[in-house]
N, C-alpha and C positions, 0 to 999 in steps of 0.2 A: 416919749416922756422924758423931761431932763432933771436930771438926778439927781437927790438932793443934796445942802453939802455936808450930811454927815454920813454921804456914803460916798464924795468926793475925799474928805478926808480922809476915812480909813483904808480906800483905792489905792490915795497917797502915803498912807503910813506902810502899807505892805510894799509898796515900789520902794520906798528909801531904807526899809529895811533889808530888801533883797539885795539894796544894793549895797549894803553897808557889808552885809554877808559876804559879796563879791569880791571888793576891793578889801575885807582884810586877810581873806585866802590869796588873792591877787599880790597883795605887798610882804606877806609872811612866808609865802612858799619859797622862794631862796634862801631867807636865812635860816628856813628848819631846812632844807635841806642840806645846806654849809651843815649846820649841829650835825644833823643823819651820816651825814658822809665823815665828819671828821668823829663822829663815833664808836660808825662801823670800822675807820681805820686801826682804832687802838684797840676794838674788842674782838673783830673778826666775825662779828656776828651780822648776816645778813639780816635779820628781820627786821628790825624797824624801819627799811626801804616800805615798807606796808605804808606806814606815814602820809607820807611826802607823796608817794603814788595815789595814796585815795583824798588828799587837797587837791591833786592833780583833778581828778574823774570827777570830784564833791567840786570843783571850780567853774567846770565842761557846761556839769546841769545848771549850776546856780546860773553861769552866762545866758544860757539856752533859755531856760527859765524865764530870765530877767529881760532879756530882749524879747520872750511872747507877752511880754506883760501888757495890757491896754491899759488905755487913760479911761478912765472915773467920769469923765467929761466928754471926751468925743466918743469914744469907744474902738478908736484907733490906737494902733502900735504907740507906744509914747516913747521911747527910746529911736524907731525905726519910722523914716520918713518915707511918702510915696517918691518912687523912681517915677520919673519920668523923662522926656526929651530933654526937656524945658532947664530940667532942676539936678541934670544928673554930672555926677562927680566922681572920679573911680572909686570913691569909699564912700557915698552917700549912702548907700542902705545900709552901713554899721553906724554906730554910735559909740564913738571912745578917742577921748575920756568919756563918760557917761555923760549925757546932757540935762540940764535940772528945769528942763522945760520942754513941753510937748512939743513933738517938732510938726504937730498939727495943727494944731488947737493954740496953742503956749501956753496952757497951762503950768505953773511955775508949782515944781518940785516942795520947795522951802518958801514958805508962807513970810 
């Protein structure tokens, strides 16, 4: 049965939000870390190292996460293409930068 699209679109709204999630743990984590470190130097105080370590592990899932995601449409990885002979690359089965189309299907990301 193929899906219809308002269950195509909210497929997609949960994919760009995950990955939205991703890429701002992704680009924020060094400079709260920069802050954490030049923190901990003036206060002495280890604990806010908690921080920066659980963006670190809260980064891990949201990746892990974000790459089991399926496409709304095929029902295939949408982030992660099939390896094969044919089509393979020494990084083909990652995806990054993140790609805004199925790399099955091509289902496009942003409408």
């Amino acid at each position: 049965m193929t899906p219809s699209i308002h269950e195509i679109s909210r497929g997609l709204a949960d994919i760009r939000k995950m990955r939205r999630i991703f890429l701002f743990i992704l680009f924020s984590f060094l400079p709260i870390l920069a802050l954490i470190m030049a923190y901990i130097e003036r206060s002495k105080n280890w604990l806010p190292i908690l921080l920066p370590s659980f963006l670190f592990i809260l980064g891990m899932f949201i990746q892990n996460r974000l790459h089991k995601m399926k496409c709304p449409k095929c029902n295939a990885f949408f982030f992660v293409q099939t390896v094969s002979k044919d089509n393979y690359t020494p990084s083909s089965s990652i995806s990054f930068p993140p790609q805004k189309k199925c790399q099955n299907c091509g289902l496009t990301l942003y409408h």
